[in-house]
C-alpha positions as CSV (number, residue, x, y, z in Angstrom):
1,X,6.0,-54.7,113.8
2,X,5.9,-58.0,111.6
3,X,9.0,-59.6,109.5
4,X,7.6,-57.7,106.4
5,X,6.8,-54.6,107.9
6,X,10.6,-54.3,109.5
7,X,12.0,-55.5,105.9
8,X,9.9,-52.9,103.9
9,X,10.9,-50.4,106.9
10,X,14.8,-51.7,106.4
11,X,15.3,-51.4,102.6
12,X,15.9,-48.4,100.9
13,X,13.9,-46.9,98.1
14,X,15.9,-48.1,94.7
15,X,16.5,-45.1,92.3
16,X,12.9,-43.5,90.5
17,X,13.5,-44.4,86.7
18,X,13.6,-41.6,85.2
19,X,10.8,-40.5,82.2
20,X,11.5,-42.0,78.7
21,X,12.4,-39.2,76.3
22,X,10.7,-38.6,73.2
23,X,12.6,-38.4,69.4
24,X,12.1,-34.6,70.0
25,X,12.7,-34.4,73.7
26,X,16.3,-35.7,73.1
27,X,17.2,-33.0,70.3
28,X,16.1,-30.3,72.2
29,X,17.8,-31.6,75.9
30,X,21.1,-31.9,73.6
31,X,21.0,-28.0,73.9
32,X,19.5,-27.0,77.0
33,X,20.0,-30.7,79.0
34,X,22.2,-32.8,77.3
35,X,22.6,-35.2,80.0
36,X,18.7,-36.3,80.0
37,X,19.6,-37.3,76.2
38,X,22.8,-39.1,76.6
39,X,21.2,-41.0,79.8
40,X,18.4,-41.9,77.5
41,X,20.7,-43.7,75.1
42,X,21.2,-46.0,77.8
43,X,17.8,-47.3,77.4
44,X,17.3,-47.1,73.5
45,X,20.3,-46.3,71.3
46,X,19.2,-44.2,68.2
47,X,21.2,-41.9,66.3
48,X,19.4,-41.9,62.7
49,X,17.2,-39.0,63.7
50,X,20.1,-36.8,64.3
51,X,22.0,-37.8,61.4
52,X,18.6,-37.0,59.3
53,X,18.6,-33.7,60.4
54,X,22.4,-32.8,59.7
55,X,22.4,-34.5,56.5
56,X,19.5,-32.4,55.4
57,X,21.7,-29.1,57.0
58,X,24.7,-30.6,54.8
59,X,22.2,-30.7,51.7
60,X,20.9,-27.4,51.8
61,X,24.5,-25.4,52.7
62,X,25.2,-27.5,49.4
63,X,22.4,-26.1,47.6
64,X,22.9,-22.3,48.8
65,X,26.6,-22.3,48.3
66,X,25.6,-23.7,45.0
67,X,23.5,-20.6,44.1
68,X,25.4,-17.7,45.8
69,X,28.9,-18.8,45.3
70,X,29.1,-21.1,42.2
71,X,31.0,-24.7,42.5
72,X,33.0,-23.2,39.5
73,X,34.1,-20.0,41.6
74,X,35.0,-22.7,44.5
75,X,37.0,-24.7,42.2
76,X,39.0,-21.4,40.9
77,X,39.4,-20.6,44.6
78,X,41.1,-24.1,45.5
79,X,43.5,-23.5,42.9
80,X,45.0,-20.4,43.6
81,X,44.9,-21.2,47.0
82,X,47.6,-24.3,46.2
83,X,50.9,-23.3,45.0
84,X,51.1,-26.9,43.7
85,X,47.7,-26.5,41.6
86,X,48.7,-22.9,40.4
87,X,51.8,-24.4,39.1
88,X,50.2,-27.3,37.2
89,X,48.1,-24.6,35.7
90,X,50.5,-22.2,34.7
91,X,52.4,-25.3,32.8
92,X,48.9,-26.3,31.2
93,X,47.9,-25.1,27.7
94,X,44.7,-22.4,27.9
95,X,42.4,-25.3,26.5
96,X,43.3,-27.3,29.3
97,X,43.4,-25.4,31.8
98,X,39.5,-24.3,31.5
99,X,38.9,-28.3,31.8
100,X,40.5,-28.8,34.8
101,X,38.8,-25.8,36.5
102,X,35.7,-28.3,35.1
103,X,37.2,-31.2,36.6
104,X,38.5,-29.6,40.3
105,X,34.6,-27.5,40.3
106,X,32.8,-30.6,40.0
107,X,34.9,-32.3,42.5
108,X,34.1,-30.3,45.5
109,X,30.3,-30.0,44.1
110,X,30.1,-33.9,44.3
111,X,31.9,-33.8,47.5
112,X,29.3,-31.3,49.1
113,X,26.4,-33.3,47.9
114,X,28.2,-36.1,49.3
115,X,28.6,-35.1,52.7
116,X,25.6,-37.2,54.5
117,X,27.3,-39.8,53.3
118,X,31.0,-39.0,54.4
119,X,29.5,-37.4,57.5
120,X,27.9,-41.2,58.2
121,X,31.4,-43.0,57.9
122,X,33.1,-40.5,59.6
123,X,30.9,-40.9,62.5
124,X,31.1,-44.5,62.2
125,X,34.6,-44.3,63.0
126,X,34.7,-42.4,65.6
127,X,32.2,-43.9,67.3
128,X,34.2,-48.0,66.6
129,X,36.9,-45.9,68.0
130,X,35.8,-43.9,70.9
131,X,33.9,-47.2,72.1
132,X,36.9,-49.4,72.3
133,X,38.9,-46.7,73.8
134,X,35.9,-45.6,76.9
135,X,35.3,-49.4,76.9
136,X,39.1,-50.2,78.7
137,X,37.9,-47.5,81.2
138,X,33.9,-47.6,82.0
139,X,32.7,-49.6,84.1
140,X,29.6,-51.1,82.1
141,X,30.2,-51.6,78.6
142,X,29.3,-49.1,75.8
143,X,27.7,-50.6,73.0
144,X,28.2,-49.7,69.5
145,X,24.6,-48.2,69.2
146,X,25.3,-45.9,72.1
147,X,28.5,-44.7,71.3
148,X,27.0,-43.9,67.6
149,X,24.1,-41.6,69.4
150,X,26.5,-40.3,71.4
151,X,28.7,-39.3,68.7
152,X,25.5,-38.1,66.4
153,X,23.7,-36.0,69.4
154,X,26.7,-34.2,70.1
155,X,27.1,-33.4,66.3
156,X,23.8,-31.3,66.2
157,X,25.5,-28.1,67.4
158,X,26.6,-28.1,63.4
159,X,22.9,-27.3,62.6
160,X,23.7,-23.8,64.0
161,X,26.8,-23.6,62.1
162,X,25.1,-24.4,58.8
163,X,22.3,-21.8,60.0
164,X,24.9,-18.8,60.2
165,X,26.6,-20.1,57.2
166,X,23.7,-19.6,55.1
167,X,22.7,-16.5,56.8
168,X,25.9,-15.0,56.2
169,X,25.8,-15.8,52.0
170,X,22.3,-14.2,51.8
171,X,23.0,-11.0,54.1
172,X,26.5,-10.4,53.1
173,X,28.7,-11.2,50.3
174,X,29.3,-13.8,48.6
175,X,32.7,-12.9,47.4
176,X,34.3,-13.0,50.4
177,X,33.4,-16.6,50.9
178,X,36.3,-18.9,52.3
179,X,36.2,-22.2,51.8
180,X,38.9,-23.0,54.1
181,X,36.8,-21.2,56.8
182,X,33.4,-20.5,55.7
183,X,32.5,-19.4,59.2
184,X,34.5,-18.2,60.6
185,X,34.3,-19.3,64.4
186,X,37.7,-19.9,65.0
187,X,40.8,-18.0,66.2
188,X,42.1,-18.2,62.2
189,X,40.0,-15.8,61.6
190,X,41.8,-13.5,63.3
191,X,44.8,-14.6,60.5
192,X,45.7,-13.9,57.1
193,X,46.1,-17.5,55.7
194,X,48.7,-15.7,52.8
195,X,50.9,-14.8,55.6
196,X,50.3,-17.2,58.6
197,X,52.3,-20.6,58.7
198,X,50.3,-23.4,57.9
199,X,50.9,-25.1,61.2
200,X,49.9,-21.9,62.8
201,X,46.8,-21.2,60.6
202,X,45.1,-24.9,61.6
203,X,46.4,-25.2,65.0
204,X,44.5,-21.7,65.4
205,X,41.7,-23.1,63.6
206,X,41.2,-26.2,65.9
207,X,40.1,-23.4,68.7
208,X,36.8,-23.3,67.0
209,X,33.6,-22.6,69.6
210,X,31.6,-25.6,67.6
211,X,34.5,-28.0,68.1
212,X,34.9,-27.4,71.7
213,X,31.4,-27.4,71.9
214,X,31.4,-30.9,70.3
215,X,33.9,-32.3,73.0
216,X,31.9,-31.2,75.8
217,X,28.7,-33.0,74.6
218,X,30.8,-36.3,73.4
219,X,32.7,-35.9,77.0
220,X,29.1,-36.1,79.0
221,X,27.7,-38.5,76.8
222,X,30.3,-41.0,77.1
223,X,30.1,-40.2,80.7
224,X,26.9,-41.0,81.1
225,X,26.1,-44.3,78.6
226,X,29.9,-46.1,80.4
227,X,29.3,-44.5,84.1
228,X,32.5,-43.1,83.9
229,X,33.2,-39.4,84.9
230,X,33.3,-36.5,83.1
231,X,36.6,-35.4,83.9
232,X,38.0,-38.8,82.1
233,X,35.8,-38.4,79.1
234,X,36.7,-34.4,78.6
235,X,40.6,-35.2,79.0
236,X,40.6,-38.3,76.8
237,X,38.8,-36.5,74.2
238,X,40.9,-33.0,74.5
239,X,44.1,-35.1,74.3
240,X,42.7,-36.9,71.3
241,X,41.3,-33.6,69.6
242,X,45.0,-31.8,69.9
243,X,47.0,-34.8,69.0
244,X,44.9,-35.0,65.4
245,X,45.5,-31.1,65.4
246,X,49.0,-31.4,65.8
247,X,49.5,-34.1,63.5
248,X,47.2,-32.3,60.6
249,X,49.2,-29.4,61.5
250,X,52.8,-30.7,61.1
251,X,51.8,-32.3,58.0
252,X,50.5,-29.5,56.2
253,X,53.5,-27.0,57.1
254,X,55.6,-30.2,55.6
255,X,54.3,-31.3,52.6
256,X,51.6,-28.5,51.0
């Protein structure tokens, strides 16, 4: 056998790249593959699809609370749902009380219209965040690009949240909306927010299946754009998710 031969016959076969994913191919592996997606991002970080999509979700929960609920219900609702608001109202004259139902009603509306926005900064952070922490640990560099499809894939779940949100105001009633939990996939549902403590009530509402779903796909896509494994992404994040849930938690049962 000649030199080439015996070199050819000597060296391994390197890794078969694996098949470029298309826009589409990536949203749907985020559900039934999510690896192939996240592995993707290592070749071309996107994230704007993703975010088109939810802010589009965001928009239309907007528009159908909007229409079955009623901004001005919602603001009446946060009101009587903060002993510190209900006693600013009670001290308020009946002309100007109707104007800050006004005031706190167009607040949230703005805010729910807002939310592509706030969901774009808030993902911004995360991700500046999330990359310098995975960054001290993996062992090739995430870049800013990655961690922000990373952060945006693993976001989509919320379009089935929005989906049984606005299911659940057209097939059932629209009085028994709660803004506090407007779905309703979370151990506080089990609670009576009059009753619970509030360090109970959000600690119970941090077990949420959409959360936890969340982690998991954050946890193997930092795995797979840093090469680190999934057992250090999952506990990173799950110690991260419960220290902010603690925190939220101890705060509210302090000072609201």
């Amino acid at each position: 056998m000649d030199a080439s031969g015996m070199s050819s016959a000597a060296t391994p076969p390197g890794p078969t790249p694996e098949t470029p994913l298309s826009e589409g191919g990536r949203l749907v592996n985020t559900f039934i593959d999510p690896a192939k997606t996240f592995a993707d991002l290592r070749r071309k970080p996107r994230w704007f699809v993703p975010w088109l999509l939810l802010a589009v979700a965001q928009v239309i929960v907007a528009l159908v609370i909007g229409q079955r609920v009623g901004f001005e219900r919602l603001g009446r609702i946060a009101i009587e749902n903060s002993p510190s608001a209900t006693k600013q109202m009670e001290q308020l004259p009946p002309a100007d009380r109707a104007q800050r139902v006004t005031m706190i009603s167009k607040s949230i509306q703005y805010t729910f219209y807002a939310s592509p926005v706030l969901l774009l900064l808030i993902a911004l952070i995360i991700a500046a965040v999330l990359m310098g922490i995975f960054n001290f640990m993996a062992p090739e560099k995430i870049s800013f690009g990655a961690s922000m499809g990373v952060v945006m894939y693993s976001f989509l779940p919320t379009l089935i949240s929005a989906g049984i949100l606005v299911l659940s105001l057209y097939l059932g009633d629209p009085e028994g909306f709660n803004l506090d939990n407007p779905t309703a996939t979370n151990l506080a549902a089990l609670l009576d927010p009059a009753t619970a403590s509030k360090f109970v009530y959000i600690m119970a509402k941090g077990v949420d299946l959409f959360n936890i779903w969340i982690i998991l796909l954050m946890g193997i896509g930092y795995a797979a754009v840093g090469r680190l494994r999934r057992q250090t992404t999952w506990a990173t994040l799950s110690g991260l998710y419960i220290l902010i849930k603690l925190v939220s938690a101890v705060w509210a049962q302090l000072f609201s």
